[in-house]
N, C-alpha and C positions, 0 to 999 in steps of 0.2 A: 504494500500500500504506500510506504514512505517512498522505494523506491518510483513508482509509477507517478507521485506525483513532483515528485523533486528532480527529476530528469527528467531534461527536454527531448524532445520526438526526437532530434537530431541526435543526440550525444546517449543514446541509451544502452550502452557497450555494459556489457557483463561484467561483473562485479564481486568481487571475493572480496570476505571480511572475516579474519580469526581473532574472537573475542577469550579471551582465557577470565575466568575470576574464581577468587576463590570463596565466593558466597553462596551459602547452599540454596539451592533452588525450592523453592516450598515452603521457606521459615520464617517468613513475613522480616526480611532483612532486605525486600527492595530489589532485587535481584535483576528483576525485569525491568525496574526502572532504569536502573544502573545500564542494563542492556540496551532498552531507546534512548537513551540518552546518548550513549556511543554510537551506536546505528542511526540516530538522527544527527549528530556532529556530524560521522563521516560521510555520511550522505550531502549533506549541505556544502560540506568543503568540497567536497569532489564534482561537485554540481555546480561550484562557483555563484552559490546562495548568500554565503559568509566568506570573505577576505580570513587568511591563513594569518595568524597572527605574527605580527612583526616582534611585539614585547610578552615578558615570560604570563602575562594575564591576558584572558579575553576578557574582549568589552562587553558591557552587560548590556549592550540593544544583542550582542549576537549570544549573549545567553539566554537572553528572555527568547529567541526567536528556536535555537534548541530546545529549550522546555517545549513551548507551545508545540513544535514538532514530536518532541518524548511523549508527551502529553496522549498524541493522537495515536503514539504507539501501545501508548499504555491502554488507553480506550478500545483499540483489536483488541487485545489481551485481555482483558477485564470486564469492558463493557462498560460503568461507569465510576471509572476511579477518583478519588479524591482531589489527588495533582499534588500531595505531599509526599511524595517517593519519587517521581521525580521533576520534581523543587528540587528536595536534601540533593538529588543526584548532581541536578544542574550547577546551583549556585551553592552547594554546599554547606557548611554551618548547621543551626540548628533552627525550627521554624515554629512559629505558631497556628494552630489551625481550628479553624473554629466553625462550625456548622451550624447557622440560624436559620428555623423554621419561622417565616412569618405566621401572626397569631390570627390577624384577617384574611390569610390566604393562606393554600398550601404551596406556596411558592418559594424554596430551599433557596438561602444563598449561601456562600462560605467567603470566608475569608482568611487568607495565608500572609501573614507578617513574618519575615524574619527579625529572632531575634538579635538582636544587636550584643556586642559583646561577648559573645559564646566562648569563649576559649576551647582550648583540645581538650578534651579529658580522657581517661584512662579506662575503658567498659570492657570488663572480661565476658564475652559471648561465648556461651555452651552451645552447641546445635544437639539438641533433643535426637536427629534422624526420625520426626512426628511431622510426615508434611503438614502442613496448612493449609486453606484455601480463606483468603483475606474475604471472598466474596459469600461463601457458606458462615462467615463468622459472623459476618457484618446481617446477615437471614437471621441466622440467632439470636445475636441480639432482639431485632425489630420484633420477631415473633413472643419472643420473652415479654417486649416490652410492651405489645399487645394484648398479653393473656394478665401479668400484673405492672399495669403501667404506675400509679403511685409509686412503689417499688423501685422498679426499675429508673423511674425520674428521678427519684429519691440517689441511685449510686450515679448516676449519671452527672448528677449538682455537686457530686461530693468530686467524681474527677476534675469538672470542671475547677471547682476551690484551688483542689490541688494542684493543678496545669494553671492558673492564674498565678499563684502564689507561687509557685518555680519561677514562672517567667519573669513579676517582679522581683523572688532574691538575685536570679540574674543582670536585671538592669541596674539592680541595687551594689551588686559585686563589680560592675561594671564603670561603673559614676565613682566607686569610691578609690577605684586602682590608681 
């Protein structure tokens, strides 16, 4: 799909691409994002979409324009993904993400902030070998929160607390360095 629409009629010559990582496929560690994300960079450079960067950073009009492209890869794969896998992929760092249900409409929006200040940290990752399916979890949930939604609202305010308050001791950590 990326391919067909990022290559011109003209310039549609065959194409090899050997991606290696060593993130496990199925353990909700983004795997696939990480993989559009590559496959949509080197599609765009090679298609003469994005200028080949002259300095050791790209510019972030030609990141924002790989995401949006990752994005669409992500969406084959998925169906209808978040776009915070790949974000983290794209622009890296660590992100805020928030999902608002309007209360007059059923009309979903979200919003993605990066946050500012993140430093590197240090995260020992076990891989269980228990695939996942982000899209069978995220069914679960809804269905849960259908059968006891009070409940379910109820842990739901409590992540949120929690994911607010990280993200201010981080800007807090951030301000005072």
């Amino acid at each position: 799909y990326l391919f067909m629409h990022l290559a011109t009629k003209e310039n549609r010559r065959s194409q090899v691409f050997t991606i290696r990582s060593t993130l496990p496929i199925g353990a909700g560690l983004g795997s696939s994002a990480s993989y559009s994300v590559c496959l949509a960079t080197a599609l765009l450079y090679s298609h003469q979409h994005i200028a080949v960067p002259t300095e050791k950073e790209i510019g972030r009009a030609e990141v924002e324009t790989i995401n949006r492209w990752a994005f669409l890869g992500e969406k084959i794969l998925h169906g209808s993904p978040s776009g915070v896998d790949n974000t983290v992929s794209s622009f890296g760092g660590a992100i805020c993400f928030r999902k608002l249900i309007g209360e007059e409409s059923d009309q979903k929006k979200q919003s993605i902030e990066q946050i500012q200040g993140f430093g590197a940290i240090r995260i020992l990752i076990s891989d269980t070998q228990i695939p996942r399916d982000t899209k069978s979890l995220v069914a679960g949930v809804a269905r849960k929160k259908a059968e006891a939604p009070e409940h379910i609202q109820k842990i739901l305010d409590d992540i949120e607390a929690v994911s607010i308050s990280a993200q201010e001791s981080i800007k807090d950590l951030a301000t005072s360095e």
